[in-house]
N, C-alpha and C positions, 0 to 999 in steps of 0.2 A: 556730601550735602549737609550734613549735621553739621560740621566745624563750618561751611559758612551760616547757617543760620544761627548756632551758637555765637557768632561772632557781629550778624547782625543785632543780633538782641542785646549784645554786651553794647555796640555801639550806640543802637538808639536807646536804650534804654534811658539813660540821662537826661537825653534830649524831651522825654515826654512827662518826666517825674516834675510831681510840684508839690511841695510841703511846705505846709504850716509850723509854726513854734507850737508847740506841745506844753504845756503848764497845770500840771493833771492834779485833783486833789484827794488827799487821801485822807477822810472823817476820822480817821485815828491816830495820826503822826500831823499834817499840817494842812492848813486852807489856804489855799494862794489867797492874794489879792484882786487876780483878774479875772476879769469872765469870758466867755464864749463870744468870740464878735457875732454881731447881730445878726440872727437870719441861720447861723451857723447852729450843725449838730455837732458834738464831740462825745464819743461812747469811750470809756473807761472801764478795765475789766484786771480784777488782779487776785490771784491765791494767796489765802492767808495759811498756814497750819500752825496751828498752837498745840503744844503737848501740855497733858494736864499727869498731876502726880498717882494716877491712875494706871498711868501709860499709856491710853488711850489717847490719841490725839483727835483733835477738830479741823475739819477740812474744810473752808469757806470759800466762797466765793463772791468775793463785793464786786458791783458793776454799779454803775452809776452813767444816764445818761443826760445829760447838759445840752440846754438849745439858749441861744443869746437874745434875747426879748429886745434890747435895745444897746446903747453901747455901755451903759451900766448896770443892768440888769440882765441875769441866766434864772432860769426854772432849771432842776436836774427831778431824775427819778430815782430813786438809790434801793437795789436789792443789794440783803447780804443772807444768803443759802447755804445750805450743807450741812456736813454731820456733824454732831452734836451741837446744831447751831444754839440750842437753846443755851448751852450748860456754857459755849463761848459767849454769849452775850448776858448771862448770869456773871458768870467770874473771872471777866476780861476786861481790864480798861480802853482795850482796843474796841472795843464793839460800837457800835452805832444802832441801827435797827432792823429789820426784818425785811418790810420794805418802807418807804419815807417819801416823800415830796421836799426838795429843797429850792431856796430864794435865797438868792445872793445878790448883794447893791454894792456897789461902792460910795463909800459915803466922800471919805476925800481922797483926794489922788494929786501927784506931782506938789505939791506945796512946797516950798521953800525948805520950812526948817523940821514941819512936823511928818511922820511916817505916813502912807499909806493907809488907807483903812478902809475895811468891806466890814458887813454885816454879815452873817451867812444865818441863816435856820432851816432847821430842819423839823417837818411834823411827823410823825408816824401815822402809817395808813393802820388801823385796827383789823387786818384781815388775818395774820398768824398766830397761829397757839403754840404753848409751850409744850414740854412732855406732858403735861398734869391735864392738858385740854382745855388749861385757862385763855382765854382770847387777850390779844396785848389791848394795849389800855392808849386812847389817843396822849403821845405824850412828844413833846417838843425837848429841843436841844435849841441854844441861843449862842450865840458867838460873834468875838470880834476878830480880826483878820488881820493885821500889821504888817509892813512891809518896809524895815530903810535899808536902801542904797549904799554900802561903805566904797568910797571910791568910785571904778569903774564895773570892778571885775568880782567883789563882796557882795553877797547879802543877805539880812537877818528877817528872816520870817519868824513871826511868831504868833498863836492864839490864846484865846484864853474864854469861859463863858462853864455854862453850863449845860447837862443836860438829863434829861430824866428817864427811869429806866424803861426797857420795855415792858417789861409785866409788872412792873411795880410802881408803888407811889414817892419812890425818895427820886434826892436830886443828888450828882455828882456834878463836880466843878473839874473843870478839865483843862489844863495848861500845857500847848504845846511850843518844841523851838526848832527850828532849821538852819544852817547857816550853809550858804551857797557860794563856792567857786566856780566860776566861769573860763573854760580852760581855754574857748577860742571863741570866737566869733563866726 
């Protein structure tokens, strides 16, 4: 009795699956271009560990989740938690913020000769403290989003902008690049 339902489930299984293209963004490494089609939720969830010259390492955990407002515009919500998130988002060019509200547009798209281009920002919500018990500070991150096509089967993402710290008042500029093969279709 198991090996035929074992063997039903292997067959229908197929038959009932339905998926979407997955194009997830990660605030520390790169920003797509595209957004959430409309209407649509996409939840996003990934570990980070950073080891610090302590020995001690940081255990985080980003999630971010993205709803599609229109066909060019996504709201997301962005946590990033865990241990010693504070001292990760102190001494880490990877880090982003505690937790954030993000708005992403695409400004142009498909053009002939010129890239791609989203807007993406992100605000901090002021609701986390550091170790010290300082409350973060409302502070934005601004970015552009780039996207060309090489070929069929190529392509170069890349961002660039700024963003300001959590607990503090300076600004870092942040330059990221991707470059993507396509193994199949």
């Amino acid at each position: 009795m198991k090996y035929l339902l074992a063997g039903l489930v292997t067959f229908l299984l197929p038959c009932v699956l339905y998926a979407q293209e997955l194009i997830p963004d990660r605030p520390d490494q790169t920003e797509e271009v595209h957004v959430v089609p409309r209407g649509r939720f996409q939840l996003e969830s990934g570990l980070i560990l950073n080891g610090f010259d302590s020995g001690r390492s940081a255990v985080i955990n980003r999630t971010i989740l993205r709803y599609g407002l229109s066909k060019k515009v996504e709201i997301g919500l962005l946590t990033e938690q865990g241990r010693d998130r504070n001292r990760y988002l102190d001494e880490t060019v990877q880090s982003s913020y505690p937790v954030a509200v993000r708005l992403k547009t695409i400004l142009l798209q498909k053009h002939s000769w010129l890239p791609d281009i989203t807007f993406v920002g992100y605000g901090q919500i002021p609701v986390a403290k550091n170790d010290e018990g300082k409350r973060a500070k409302p502070s934005a991150s601004v970015l552009l989003a780039f996207l060309n096509e090489i070929g069929k089967k190529w392509k170069l993402d890349y961002t660039a902008g700024f963003q300001q710290e959590a607990f503090g008042p300076k600004f870092g500029w942040q330059v990221f690049t991707s470059l993507h093969y396509e193994i199949s279709e």
